[in-house]
TORKOL-4160 file (C-alpha; in steps of 0.2 Angstrom, whole numbers, padded with zeros to 4 digits, m for minus):
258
<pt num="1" X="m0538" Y="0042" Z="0342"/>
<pt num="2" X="m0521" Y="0036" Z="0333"/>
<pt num="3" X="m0506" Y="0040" Z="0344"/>
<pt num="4" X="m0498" Y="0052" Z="0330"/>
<pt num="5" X="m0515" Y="0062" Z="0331"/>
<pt num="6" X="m0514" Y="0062" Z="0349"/>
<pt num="7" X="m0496" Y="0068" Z="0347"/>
<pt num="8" X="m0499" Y="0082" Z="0337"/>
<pt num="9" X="m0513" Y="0087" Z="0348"/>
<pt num="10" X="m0506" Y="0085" Z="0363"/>
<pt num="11" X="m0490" Y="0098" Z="0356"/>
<pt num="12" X="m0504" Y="0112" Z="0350"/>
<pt num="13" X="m0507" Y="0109" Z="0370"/>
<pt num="14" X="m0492" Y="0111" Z="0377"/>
<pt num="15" X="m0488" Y="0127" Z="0363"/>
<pt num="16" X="m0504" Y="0135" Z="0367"/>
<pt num="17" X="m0500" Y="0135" Z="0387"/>
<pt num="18" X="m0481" Y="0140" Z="0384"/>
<pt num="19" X="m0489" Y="0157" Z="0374"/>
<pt num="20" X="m0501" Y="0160" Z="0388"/>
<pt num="21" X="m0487" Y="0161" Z="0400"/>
<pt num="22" X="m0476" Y="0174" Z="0389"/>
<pt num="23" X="m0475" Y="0191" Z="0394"/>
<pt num="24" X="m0489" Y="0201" Z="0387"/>
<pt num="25" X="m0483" Y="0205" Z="0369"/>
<pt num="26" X="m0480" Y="0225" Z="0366"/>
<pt num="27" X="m0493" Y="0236" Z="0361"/>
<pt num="28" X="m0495" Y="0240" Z="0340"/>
<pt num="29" X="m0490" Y="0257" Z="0345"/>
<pt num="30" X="m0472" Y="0252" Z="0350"/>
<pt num="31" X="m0466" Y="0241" Z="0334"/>
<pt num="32" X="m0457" Y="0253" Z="0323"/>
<pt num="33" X="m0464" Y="0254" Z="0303"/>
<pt num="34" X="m0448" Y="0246" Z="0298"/>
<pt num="35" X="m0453" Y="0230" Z="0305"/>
<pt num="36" X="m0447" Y="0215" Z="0303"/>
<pt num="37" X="m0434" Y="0225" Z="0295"/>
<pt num="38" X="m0417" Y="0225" Z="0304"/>
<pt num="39" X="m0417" Y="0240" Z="0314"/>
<pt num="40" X="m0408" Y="0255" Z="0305"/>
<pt num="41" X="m0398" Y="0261" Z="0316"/>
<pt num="42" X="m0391" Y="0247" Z="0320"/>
<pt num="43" X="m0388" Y="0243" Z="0303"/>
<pt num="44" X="m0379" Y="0258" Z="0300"/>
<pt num="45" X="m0368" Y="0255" Z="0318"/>
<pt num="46" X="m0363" Y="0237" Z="0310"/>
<pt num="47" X="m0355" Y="0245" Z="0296"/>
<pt num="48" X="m0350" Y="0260" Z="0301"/>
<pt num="49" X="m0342" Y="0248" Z="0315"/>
<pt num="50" X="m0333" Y="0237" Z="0301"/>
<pt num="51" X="m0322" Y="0250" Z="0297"/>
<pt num="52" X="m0311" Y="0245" Z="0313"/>
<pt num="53" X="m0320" Y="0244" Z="0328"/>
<pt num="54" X="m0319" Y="0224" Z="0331"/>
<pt num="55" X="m0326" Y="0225" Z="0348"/>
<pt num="56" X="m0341" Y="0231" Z="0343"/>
<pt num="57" X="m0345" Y="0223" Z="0330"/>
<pt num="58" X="m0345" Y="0208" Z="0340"/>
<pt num="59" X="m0356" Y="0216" Z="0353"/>
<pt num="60" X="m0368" Y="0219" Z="0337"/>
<pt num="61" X="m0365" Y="0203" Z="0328"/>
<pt num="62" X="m0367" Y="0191" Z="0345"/>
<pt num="63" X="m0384" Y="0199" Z="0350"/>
<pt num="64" X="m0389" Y="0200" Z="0332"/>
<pt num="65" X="m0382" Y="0188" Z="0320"/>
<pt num="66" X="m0390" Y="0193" Z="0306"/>
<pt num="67" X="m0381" Y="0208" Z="0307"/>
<pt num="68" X="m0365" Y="0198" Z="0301"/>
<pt num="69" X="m0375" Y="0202" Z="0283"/>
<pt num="70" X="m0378" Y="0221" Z="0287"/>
<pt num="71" X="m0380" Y="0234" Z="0270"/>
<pt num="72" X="m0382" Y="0252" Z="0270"/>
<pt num="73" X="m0385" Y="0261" Z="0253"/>
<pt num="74" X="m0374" Y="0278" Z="0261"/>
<pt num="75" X="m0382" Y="0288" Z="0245"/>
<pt num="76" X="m0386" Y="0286" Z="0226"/>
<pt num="77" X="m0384" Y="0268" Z="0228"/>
<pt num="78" X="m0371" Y="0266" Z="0237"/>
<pt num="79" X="m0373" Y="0250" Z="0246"/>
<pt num="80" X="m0358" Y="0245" Z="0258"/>
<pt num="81" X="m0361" Y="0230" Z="0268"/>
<pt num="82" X="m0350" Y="0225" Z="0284"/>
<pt num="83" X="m0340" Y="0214" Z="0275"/>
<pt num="84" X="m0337" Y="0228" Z="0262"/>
<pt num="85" X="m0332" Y="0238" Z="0276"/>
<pt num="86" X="m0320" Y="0229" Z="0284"/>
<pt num="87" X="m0311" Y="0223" Z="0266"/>
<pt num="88" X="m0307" Y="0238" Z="0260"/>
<pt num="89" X="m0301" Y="0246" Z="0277"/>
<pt num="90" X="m0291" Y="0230" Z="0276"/>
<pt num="91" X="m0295" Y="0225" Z="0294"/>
<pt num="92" X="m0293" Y="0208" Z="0291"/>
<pt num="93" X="m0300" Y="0201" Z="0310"/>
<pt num="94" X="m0314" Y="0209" Z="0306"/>
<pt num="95" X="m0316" Y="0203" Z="0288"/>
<pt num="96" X="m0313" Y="0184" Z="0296"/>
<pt num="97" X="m0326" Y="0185" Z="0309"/>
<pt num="98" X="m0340" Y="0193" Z="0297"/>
<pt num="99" X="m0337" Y="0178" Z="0284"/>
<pt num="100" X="m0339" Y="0164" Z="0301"/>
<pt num="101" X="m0354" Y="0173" Z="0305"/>
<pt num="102" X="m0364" Y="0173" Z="0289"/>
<pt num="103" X="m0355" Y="0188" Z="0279"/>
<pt num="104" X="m0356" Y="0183" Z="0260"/>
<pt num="105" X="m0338" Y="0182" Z="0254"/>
<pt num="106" X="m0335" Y="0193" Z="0237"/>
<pt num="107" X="m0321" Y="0195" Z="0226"/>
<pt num="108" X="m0316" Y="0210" Z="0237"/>
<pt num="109" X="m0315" Y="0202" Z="0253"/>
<pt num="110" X="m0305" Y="0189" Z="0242"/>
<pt num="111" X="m0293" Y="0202" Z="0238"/>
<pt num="112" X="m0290" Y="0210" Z="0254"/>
<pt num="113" X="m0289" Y="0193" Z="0262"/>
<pt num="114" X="m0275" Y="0187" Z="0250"/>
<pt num="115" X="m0284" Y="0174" Z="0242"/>
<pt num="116" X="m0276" Y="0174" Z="0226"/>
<pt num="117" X="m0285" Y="0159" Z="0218"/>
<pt num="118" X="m0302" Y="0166" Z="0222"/>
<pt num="119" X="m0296" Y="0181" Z="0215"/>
<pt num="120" X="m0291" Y="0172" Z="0198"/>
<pt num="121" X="m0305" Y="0161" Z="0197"/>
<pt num="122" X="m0316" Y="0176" Z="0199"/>
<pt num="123" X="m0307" Y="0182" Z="0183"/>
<pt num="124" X="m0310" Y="0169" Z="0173"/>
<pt num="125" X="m0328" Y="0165" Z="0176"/>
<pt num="126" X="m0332" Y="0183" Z="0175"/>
<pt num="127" X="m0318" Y="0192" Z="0161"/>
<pt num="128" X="m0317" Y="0210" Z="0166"/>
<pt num="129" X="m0324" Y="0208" Z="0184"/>
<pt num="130" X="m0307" Y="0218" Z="0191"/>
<pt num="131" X="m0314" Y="0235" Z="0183"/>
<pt num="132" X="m0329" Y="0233" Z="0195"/>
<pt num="133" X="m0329" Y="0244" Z="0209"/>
<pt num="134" X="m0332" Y="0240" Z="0226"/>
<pt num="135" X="m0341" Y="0252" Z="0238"/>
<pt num="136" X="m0337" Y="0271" Z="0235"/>
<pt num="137" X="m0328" Y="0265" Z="0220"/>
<pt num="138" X="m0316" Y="0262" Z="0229"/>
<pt num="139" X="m0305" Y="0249" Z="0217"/>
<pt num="140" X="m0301" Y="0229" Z="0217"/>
<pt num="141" X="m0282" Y="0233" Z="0215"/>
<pt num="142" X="m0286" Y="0245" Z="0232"/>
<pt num="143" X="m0293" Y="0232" Z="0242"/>
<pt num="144" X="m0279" Y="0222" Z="0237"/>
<pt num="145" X="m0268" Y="0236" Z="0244"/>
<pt num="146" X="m0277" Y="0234" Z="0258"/>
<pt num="147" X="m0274" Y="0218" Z="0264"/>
<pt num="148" X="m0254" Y="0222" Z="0263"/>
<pt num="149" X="m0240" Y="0209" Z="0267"/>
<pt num="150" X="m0253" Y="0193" Z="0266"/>
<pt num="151" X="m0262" Y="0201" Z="0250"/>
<pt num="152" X="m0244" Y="0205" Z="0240"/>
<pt num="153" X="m0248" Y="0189" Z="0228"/>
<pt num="154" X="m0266" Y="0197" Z="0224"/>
<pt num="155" X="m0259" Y="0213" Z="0222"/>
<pt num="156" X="m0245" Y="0207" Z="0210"/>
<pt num="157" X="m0258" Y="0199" Z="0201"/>
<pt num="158" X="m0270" Y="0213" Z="0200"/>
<pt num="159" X="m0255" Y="0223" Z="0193"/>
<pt num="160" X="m0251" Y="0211" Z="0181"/>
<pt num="161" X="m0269" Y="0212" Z="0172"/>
<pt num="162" X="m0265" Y="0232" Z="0170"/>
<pt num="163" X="m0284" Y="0238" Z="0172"/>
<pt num="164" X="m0288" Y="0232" Z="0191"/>
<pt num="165" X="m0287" Y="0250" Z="0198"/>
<pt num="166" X="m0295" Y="0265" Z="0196"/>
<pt num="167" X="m0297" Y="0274" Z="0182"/>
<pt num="168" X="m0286" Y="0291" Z="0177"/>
<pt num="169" X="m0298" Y="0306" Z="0178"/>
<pt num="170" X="m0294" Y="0322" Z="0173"/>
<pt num="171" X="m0293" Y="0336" Z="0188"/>
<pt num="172" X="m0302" Y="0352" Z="0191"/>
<pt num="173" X="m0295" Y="0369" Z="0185"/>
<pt num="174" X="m0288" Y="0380" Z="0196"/>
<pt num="175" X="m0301" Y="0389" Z="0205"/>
<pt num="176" X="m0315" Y="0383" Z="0200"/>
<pt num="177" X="m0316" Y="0373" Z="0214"/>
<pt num="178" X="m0318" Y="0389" Z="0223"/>
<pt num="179" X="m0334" Y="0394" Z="0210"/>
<pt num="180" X="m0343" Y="0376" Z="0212"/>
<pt num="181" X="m0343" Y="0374" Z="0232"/>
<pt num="182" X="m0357" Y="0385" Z="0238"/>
<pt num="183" X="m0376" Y="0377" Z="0247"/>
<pt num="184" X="m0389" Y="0376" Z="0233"/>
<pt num="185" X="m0407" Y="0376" Z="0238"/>
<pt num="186" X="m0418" Y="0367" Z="0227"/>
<pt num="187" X="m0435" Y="0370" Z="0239"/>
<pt num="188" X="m0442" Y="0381" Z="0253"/>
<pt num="189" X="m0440" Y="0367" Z="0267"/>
<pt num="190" X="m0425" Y="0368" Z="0280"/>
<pt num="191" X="m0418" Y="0350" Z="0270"/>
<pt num="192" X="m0420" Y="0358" Z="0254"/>
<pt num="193" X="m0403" Y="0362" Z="0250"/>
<pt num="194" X="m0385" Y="0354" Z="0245"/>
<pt num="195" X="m0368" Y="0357" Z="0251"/>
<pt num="196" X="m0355" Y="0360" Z="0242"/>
<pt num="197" X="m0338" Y="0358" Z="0250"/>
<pt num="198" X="m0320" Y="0355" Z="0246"/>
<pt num="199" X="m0310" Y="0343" Z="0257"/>
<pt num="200" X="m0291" Y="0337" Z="0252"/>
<pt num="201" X="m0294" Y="0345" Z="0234"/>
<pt num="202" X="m0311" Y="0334" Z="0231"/>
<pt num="203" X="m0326" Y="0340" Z="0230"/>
<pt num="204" X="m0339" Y="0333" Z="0242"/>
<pt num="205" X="m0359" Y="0333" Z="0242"/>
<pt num="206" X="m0369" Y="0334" Z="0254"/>
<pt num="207" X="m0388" Y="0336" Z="0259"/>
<pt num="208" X="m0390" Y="0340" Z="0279"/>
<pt num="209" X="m0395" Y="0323" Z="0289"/>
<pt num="210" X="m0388" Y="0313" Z="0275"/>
<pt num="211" X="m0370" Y="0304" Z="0272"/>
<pt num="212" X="m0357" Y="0317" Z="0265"/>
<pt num="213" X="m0351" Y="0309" Z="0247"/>
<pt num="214" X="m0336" Y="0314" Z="0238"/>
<pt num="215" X="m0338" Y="0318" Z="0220"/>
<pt num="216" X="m0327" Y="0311" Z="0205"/>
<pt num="217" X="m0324" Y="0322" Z="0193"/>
<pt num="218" X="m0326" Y="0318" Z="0173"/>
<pt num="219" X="m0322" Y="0334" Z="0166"/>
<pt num="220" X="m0335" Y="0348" Z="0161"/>
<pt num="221" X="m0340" Y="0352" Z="0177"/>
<pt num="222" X="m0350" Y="0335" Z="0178"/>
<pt num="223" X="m0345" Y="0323" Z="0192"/>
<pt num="224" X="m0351" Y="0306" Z="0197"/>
<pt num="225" X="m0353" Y="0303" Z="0217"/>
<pt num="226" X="m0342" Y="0289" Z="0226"/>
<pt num="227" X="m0351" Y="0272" Z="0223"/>
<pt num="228" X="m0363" Y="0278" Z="0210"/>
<pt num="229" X="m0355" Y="0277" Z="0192"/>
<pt num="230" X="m0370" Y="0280" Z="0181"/>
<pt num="231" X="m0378" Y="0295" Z="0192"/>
<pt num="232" X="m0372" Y="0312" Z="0186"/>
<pt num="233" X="m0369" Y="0328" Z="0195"/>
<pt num="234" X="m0368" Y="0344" Z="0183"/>
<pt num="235" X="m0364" Y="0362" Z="0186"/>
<pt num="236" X="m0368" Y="0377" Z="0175"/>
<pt num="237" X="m0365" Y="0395" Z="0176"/>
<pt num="238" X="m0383" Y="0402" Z="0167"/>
<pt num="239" X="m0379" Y="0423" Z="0169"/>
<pt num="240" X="m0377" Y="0428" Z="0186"/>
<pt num="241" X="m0383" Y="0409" Z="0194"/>
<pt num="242" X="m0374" Y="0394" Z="0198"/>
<pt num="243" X="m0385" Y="0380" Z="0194"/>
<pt num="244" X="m0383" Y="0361" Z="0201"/>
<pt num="245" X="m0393" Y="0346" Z="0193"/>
<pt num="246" X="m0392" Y="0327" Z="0198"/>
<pt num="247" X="m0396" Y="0314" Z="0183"/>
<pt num="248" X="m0402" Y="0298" Z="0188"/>
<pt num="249" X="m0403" Y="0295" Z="0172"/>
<pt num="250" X="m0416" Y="0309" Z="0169"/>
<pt num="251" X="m0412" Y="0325" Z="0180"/>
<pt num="252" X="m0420" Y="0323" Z="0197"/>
<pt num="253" X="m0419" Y="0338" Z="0202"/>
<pt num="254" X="m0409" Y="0358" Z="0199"/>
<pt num="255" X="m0404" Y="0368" Z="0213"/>
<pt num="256" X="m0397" Y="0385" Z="0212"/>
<pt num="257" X="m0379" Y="0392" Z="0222"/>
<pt num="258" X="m0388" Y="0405" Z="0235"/>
């Protein structure tokens, strides 16, 4: 036999014996549906985590690293990954050991991190980029904000190009917060209902187990929720009833005030 033949046989050999002397693998009962998928909840802990909790994150990060890469989508599309996280709460530490780790650098970590010539370059590949909004809409101008003494230049800069922020929008009427917040059932089962609330004059959204969203106001009663621009939220009073529908383009679904 030709010794590169022998080689390779002789290495199934030695593979074949280190597998028999593994632990016996797990039953099929015990692997969770989402495999090979990263496990949910930790996914959620990495980014929830990136909002300031360093420790913690390296505790994820070090026994998982793909986790440095972590992405939630907290409601209509609202995807946030860890390094969103960390850029727009402006915890730079955190930000800088995602990125060494793997994180995918964006033009929002950019900002927050003070790198003005990633910022302009950015600019002028992609004229216009600094009206997109990062997670929860939350603006480039914002994360520059963010970043404060070491991101001043990037700020200055996103000041300068007079559209890097968010948006003016009008603001509800008097009381009519007060006639929109309410729970709105749109089925029979104990899930099958929205809330409504009010929290530091915005409205939020919220369907019980799920992530509450805040909603941003575009006039006519008709709001979109944070981080999902094209979806809609519309209130109208039909007689006596409240009603609530979602479009996503095409209406989802209509729930009534109870």
């Amino acid at each position: 036999m030709p010794i590169q033949s022998w080689i390779r046989v002789r290495r199934r050999q030695l593979w074949a014996a280190a597998a028999l002397a593994l632990p016996v693998p797990a039953a099929a009962d015990t692997i969770p549906d989402t495999f090979p998928a990263q496990p949910p909840d930790l996914v959620r802990e990495t980014v929830g985590a990136s909002h300031g909790r360093f420790e913690r994150v390296k505790e994820l990060v070090s026994a998982r690293p793909a986790l440095a890469k972590a992405a939630v989508d907290w409601g209509f599309g609202d995807w946030e990954d860890a390094l969103g996280a960390a850029s727009h709460t402006g915890n730079r530490e955190i930000a800088e050991y995602l990125i060494a780790h793997g994180a995918r650098p964006t033009v929002f970590s950019a900002a927050m991190l003070g790198q003005l010539e990633v910022v302009k370059a950015f600019v002028a590949a992609q004229p216009g980029v600094q009206r997109i909004p990062g997670p929860h809409s939350i603006s480039l101008l914002a994360h520059a904000r963010a970043g404060k003494k070491l991101a001043e230049p990037v700020l200055d800069y996103l000041r300068s190009l007079g559209d890097a922020g968010s948006p003016e929008r009008p603001a509800l009427e008097t009381g009519d917060a007060a006639r929109l917040t309410g729970v709105y059932q749109f089925g029979a089962g104990p899930r099958d209902r929205f809330e409504v609330g009010e929290k530091d004059g915005r409205l939020s959204f919220t369907r019980p187990g799920a992530q509450s969203r805040f909603l941003t106001y575009l006039g006519d009663w008709t709001f979109h929720p944070a981080g999902a621009e094209a979806v809609r939220i519309r209130f109208v009073e039909s007689g006596a009833e409240t009603l609530l529908t979602i479009h996503d383009p095409d209406v989802v679904v209509t729930a009534r005030k109870g």
